[in-house]
VEXDOMAR-218332 format. One record per residue: x, y, z of N, C-alpha, C, O in turn; residue in one letter. Coordinates in steps of 0.001 Angstrom, whole numbers, padded with zeros to 6 digits, always signed. Example, Ala and Ser with C-alpha at 12.3 -4.5 7.8 and 13.67 -1.06 7.14 Angstrom:
BEGIN
+013190-005690+007800+012300-004500+007800+013200-003300+007800+014236-003319+008465a
+012850-002250+007080+013670-001060+007140+012900+000030+007870+013409+001138+008039s
//
This chain:
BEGIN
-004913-001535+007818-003936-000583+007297-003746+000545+008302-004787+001052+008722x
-002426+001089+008821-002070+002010+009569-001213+003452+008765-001164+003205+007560x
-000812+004289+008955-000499+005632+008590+000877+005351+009590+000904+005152+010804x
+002362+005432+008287+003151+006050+009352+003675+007407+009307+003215+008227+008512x
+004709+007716+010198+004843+009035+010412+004987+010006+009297+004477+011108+009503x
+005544+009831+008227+005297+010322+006786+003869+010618+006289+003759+011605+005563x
+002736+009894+006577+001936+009856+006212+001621+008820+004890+000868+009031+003940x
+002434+007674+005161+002076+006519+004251+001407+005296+004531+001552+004725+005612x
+000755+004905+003711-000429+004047+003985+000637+002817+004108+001390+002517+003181x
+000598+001866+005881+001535+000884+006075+000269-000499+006019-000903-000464+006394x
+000963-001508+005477-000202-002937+006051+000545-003496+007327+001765-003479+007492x
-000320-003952+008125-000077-004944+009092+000598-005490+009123+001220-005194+008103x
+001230-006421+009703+001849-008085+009524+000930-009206+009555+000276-009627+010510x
+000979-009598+008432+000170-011131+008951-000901-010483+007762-001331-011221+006876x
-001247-009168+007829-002634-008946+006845-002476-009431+005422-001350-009460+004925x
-003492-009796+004770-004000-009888+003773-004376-009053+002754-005507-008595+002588x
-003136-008807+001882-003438-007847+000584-003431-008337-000663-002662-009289-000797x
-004088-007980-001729-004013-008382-003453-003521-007573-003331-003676-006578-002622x
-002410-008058-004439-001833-007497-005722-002260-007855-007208-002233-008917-007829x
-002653-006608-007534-003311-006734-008997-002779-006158-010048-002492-004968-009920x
-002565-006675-011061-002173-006021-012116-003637-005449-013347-004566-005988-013948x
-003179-004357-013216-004257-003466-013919-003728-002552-015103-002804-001744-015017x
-004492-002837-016230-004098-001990-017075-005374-001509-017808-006206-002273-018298x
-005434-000138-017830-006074+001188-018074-007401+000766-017389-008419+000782-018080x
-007460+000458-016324-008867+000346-015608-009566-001159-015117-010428-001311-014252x
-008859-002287-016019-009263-003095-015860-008255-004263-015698-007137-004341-016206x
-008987-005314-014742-008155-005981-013666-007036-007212-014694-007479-007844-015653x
-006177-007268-014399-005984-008196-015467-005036-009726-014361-004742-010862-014732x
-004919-009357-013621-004592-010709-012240-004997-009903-010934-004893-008712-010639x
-005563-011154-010176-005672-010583-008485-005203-011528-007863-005780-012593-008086x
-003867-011589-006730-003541-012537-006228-003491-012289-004874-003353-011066-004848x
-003516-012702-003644-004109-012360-002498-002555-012928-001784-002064-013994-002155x
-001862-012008-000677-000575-012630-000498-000898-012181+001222-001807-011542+001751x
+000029-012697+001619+000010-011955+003036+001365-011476+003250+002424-011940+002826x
+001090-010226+004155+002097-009087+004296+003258-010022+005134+003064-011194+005458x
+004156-009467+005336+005877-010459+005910+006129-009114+006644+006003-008975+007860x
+006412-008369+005979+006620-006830+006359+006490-005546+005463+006680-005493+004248x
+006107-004467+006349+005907-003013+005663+006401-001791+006111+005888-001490+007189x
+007241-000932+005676+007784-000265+006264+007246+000896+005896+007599+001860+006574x
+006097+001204+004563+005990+002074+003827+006939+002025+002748+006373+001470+001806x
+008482+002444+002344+009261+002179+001530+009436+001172+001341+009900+001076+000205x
+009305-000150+001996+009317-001499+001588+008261-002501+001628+007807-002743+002746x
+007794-003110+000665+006741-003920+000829+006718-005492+000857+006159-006011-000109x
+007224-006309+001791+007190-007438+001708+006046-008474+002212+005512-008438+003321x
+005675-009761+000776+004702-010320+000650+005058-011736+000678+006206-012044+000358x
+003984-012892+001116+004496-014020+000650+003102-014690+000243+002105-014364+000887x
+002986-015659-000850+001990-016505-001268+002482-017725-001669+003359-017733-002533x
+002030-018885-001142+002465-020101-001117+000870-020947-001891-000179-020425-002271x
+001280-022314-001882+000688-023383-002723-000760-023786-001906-000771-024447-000867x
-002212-023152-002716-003656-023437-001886-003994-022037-001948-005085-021763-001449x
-003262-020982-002487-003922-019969-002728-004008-019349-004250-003230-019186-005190x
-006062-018972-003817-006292-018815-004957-006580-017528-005624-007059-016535-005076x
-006161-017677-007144-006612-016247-007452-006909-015847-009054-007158-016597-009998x
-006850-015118-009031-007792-014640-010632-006556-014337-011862-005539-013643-011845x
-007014-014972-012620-005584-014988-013487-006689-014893-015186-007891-015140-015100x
-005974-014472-016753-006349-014575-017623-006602-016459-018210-005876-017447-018098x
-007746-016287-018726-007801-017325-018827-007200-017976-020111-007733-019044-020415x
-006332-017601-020813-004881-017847-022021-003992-018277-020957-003440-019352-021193x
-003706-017734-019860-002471-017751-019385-002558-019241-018806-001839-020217-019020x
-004104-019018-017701-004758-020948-017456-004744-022238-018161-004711-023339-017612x
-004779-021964-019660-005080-022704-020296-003258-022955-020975-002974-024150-021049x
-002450-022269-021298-000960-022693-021043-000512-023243-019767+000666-023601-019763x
-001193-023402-018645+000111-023668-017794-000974-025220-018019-000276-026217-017833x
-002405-025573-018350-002789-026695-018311-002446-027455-019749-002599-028649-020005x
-001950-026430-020587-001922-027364-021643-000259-027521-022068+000211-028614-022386x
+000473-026386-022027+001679-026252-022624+001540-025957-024045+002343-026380-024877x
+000605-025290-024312+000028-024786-025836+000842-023055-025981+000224-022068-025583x
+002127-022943-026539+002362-021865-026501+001882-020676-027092+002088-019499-026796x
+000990-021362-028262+000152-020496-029189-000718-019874-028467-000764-018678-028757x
-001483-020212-027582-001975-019847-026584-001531-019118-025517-002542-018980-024829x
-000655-018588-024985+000005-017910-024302+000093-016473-025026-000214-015402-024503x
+000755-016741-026833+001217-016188-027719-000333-014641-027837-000208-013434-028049x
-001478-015412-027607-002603-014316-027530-002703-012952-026686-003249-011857-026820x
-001812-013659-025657-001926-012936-024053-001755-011422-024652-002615-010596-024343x
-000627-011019-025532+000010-009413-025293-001281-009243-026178-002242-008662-025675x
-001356-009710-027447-002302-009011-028807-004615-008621-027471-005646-008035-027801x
-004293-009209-026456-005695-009667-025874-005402-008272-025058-006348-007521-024821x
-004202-007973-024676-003448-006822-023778-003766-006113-024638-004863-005623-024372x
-003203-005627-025994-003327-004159-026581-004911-003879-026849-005387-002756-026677x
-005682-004985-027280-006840-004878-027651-008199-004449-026312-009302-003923-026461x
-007544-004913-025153-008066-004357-023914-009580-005845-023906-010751-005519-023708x
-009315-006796-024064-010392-007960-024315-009149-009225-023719-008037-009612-024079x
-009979-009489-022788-009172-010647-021654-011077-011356-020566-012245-011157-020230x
-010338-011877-020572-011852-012893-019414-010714-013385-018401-009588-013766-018721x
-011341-013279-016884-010220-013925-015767-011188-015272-015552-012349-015468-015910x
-010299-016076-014865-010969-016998-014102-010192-017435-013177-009001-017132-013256x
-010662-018270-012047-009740-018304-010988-009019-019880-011245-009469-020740-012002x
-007758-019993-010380-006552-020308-010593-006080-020512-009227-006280-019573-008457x
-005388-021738-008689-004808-022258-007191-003266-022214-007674-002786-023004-008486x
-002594-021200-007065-000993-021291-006929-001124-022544-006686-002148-023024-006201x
+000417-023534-007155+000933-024509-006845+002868-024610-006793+003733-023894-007297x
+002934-025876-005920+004400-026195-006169+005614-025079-005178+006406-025561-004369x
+005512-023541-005479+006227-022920-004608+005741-022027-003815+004596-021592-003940x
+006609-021632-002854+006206-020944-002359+006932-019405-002781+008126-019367-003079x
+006200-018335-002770+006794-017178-003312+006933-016033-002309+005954-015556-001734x
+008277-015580-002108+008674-013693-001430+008898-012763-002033+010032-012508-002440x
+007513-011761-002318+008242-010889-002907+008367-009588-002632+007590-009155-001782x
+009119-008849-003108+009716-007639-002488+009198-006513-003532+009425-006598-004739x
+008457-005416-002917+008308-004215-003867+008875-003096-002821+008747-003208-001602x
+009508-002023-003457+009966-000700-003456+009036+000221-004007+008392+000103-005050x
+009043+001371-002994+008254+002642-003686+008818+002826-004685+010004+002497-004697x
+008264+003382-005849+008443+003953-007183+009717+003571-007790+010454+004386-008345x
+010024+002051-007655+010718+001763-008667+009852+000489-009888+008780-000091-009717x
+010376+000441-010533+010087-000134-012065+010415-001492-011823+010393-002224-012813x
+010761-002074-010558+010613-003595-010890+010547-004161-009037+010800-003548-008000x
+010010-005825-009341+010187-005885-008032+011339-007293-008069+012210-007482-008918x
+011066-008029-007057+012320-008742-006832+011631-009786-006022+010797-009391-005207x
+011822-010840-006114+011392-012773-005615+012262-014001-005315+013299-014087-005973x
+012070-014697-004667+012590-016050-004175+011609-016788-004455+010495-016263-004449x
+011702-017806-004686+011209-019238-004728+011679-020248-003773+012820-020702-003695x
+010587-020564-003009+010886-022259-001841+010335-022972-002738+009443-022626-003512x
+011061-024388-002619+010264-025540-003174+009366-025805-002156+008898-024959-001395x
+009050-027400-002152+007914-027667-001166+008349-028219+000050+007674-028354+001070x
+010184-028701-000229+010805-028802+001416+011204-027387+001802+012183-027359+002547x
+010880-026645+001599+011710-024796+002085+012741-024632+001273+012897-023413+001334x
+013720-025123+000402+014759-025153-000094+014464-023588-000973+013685-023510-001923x
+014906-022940-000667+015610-021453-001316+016157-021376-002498+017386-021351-002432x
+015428-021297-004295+015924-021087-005328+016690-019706-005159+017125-019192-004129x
+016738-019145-006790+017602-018167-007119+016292-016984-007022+015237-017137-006407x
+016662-015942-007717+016368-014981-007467+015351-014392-008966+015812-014611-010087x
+014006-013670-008814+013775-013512-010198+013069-011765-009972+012524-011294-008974x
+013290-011263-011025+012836-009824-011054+012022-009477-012330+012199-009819-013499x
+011043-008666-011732+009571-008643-012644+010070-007304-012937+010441-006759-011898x
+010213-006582-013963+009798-005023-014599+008510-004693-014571+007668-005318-015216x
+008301-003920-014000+006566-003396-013431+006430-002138-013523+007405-001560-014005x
+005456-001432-013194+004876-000302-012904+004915-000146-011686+004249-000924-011003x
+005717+000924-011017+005580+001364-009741+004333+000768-008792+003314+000838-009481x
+004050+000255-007585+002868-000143-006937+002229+001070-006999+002655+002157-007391x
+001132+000748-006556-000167+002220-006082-000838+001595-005137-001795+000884-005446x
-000401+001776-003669-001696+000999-002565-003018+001533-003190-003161+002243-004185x
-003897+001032-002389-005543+000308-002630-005986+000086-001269-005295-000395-000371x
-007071+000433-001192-007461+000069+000351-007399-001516+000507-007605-001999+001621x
-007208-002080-000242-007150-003810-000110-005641-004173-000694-005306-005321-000403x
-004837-003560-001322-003624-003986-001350-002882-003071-002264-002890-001844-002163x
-002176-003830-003256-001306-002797-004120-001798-003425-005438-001982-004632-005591x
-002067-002099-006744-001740-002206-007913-000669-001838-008546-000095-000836-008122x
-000116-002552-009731+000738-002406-010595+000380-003225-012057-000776-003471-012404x
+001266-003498-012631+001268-004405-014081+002961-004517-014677+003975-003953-015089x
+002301-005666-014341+003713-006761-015351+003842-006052-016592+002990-006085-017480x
+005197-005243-016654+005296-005034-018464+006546-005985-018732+007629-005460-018993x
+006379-007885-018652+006513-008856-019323+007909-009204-019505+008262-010376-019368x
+008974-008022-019889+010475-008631-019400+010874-009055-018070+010715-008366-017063x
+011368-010144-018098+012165-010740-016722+013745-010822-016230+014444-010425-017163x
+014285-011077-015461+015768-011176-015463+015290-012606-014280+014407-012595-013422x
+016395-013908-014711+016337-014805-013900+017791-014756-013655+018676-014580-014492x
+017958-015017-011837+019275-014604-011392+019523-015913-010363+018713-016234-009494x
+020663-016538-010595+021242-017596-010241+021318-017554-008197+021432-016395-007799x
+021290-018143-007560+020886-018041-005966+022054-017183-005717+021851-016038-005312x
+023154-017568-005897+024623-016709-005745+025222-015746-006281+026352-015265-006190x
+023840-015420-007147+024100-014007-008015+025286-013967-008715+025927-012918-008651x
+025830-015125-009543+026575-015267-010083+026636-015364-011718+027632-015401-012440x
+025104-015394-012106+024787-015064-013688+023778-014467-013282+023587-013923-012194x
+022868-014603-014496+021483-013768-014975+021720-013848-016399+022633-013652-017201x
+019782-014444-016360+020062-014166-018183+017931-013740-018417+016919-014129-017834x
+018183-012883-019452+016364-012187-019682+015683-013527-020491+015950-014406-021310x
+014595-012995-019621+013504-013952-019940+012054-012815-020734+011758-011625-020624x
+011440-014088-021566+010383-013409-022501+010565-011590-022965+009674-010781-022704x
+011742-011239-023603+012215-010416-024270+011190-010166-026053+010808-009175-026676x
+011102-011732-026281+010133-011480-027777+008541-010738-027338+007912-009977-028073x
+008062-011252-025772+006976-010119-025301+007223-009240-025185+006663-008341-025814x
+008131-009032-024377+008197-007155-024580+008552-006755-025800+008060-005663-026086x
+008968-007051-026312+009391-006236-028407+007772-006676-028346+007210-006147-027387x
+007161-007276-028920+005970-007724-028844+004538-006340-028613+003773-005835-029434x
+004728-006116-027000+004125-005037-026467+004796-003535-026962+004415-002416-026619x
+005732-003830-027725+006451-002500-027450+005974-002094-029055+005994-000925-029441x
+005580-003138-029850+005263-003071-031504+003634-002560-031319+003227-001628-032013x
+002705-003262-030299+001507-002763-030176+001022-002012-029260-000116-002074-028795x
+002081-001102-028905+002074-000094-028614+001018+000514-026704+000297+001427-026300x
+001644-000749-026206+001487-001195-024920+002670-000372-024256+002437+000324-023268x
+003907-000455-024790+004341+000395-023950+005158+001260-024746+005893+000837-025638x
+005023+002635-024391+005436+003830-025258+006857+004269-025194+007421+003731-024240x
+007665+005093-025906+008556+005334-025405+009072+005789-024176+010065+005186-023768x
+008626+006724-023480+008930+007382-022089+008771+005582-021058+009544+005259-020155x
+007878+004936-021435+007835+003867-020564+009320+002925-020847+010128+002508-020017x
+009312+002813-022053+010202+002179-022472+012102+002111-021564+012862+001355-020959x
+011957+003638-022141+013188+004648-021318+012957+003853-020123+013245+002664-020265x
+012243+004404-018289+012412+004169-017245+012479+002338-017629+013323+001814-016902x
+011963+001568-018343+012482+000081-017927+013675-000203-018388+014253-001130-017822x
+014284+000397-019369+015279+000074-019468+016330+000588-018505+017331-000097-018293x
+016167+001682-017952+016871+002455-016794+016893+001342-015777+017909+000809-015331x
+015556+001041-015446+015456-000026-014237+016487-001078-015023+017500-001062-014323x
+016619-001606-015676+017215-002566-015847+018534-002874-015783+018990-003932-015348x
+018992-002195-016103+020567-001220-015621+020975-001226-014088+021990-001612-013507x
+019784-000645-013659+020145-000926-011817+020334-002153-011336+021208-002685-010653x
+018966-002621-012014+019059-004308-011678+020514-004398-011283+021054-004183-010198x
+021202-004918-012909+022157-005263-012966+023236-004952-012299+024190-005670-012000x
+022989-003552-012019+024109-002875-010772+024295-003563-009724+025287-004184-009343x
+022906-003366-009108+022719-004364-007697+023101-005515-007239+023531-005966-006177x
+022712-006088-008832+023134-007833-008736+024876-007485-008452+025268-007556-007287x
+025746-007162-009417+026669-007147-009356+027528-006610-008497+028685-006979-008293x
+026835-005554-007891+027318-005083-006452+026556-005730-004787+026550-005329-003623x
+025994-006904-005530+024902-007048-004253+025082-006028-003329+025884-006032-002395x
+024354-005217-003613+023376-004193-002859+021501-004485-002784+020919-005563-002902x
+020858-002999-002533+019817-002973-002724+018871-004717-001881+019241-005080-000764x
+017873-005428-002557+017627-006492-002186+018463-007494-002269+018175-008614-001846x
+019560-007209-002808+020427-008523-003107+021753-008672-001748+022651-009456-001439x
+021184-007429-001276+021860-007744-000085+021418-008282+000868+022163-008327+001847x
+020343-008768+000955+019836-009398+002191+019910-010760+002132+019580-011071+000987x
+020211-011884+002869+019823-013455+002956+018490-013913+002582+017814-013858+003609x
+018023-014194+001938+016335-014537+002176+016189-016120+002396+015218-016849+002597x
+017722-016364+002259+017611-018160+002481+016903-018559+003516+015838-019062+003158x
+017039-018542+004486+016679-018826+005710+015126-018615+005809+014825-019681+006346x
+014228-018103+005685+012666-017370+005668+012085-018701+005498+012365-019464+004574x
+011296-018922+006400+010136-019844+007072+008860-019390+006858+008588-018493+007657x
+007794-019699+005953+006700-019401+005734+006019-019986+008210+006517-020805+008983x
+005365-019448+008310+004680-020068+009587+003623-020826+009303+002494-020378+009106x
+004057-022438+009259+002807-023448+009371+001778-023077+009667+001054-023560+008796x
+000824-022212+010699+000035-022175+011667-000737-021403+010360-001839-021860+010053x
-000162-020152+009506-000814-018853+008917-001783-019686+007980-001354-020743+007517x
-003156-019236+007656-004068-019563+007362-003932-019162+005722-003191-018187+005590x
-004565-019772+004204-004001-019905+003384-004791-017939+003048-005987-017810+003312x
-004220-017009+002652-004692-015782+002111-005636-015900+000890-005360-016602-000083x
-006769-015168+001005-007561-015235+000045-008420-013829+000054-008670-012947+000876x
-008834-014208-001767-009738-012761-001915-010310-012625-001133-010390-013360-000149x
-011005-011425-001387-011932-011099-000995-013257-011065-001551-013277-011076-002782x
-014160-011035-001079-015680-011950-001956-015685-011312-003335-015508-011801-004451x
-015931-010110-002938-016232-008884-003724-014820-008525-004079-014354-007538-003510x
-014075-009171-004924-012740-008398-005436-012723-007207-006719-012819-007533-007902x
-012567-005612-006195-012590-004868-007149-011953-004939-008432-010744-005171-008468x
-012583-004775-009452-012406-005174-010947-011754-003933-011643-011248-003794-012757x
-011982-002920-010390-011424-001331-011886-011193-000294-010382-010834+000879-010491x
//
């Protein structure tokens, strides 16, 4: 990690950072990505298929079973602050994703496993917070899935967030800025601006880069 002229904590290229989602102290995913680029105001990451990382183990047990009832635990395990991780091997795509200082959501591409360039998907989050090992934030669970040509969009897992928003996961003032963010979203998309102005079609993971992984000792709080 380097200091730029602002005095903001920049990562490398090529380095190795988690991103964790944490809520009130405790870890609730650690996924280990490697940096693409950092500008300080921009944070770009990529994690592809062989890397592993720490995920709830409800969330493990849906993507192995397709048991939605099971998934259905995830927010009520969230308000109650009672979750167990276990580790978990990305598969299938490869992922870019894009965070901004202090905004409320970030922004992704999907490669299949020939490079082929899906559409576009945006997480509502909590502002990042670097970490001497990478960035925290937390998924607060609404999605927007956006067509490659930015030509629709439609929200995804909306009954979670009402969900979190009933058990009181996320409060009003939180409420307010995501819905604000969400609004921009939509601006952006529709004005492709912001990230939606850039190509990301083209982006070549480098064969050679070695698969990113925790770190032994991955901090828990």
């Amino acid at each position: 990690m380097t200091v730029d002229g602002a005095g903001a904590a920049v990562f490398r290229e090529g380095a190795t950072v988690v991103r964790r989602d944490v809520l009130r102290g405790k870890v609730w995913s650690a996924t280990p990505c490697r940096v693409i680029r950092d500008s300080g105001a921009t944070l770009m990451l990529a994690c592809w298929p062989g890397v592993e990382m720490l995920a709830p183990t409800t969330w493990i047990e849906w993507l192995r079973t397709g048991d939605h009832t099971v998934r259905g635990q995830a927010v009520p395990n969230l308000a109650a602050g009672r979750w167990e991780l276990d580790r978990w091997v990305w598969r299938d795509t490869t992922l870019l994703l894009r965070y901004e200082a202090d905004r409320h959501f970030s922004v992704s591409r999907f490669f299949d496993a020939e490079g082929r360039c899906g559409g576009w998907y945006v997480d509502f989050i909590r502002p990042v917070q670097r970490t001497p090992v990478g960035v925290d934030t937390f998924d607060l669970l609404v999605d927007l899935v956006v067509a490659a040509d930015l030509s629709e969009h439609r929200w995804k897992d909306e009954d979670e967030y009402a969900q979190a928003r009933r058990l009181g996961l996320i409060d009003d003032a939180l409420h307010r800025r995501v819905d604000t963010a969400r609004q921009q979203v939509v601006s952006l998309i529709e004005s492709r601006q912001g990230p939606f102005a850039d190509d990301w079609s083209s982006w070549q993971r480098d064969p050679s880069w070695p698969v990113p992984r925790l770190p032994q000792e991955t901090p828990a709080d």
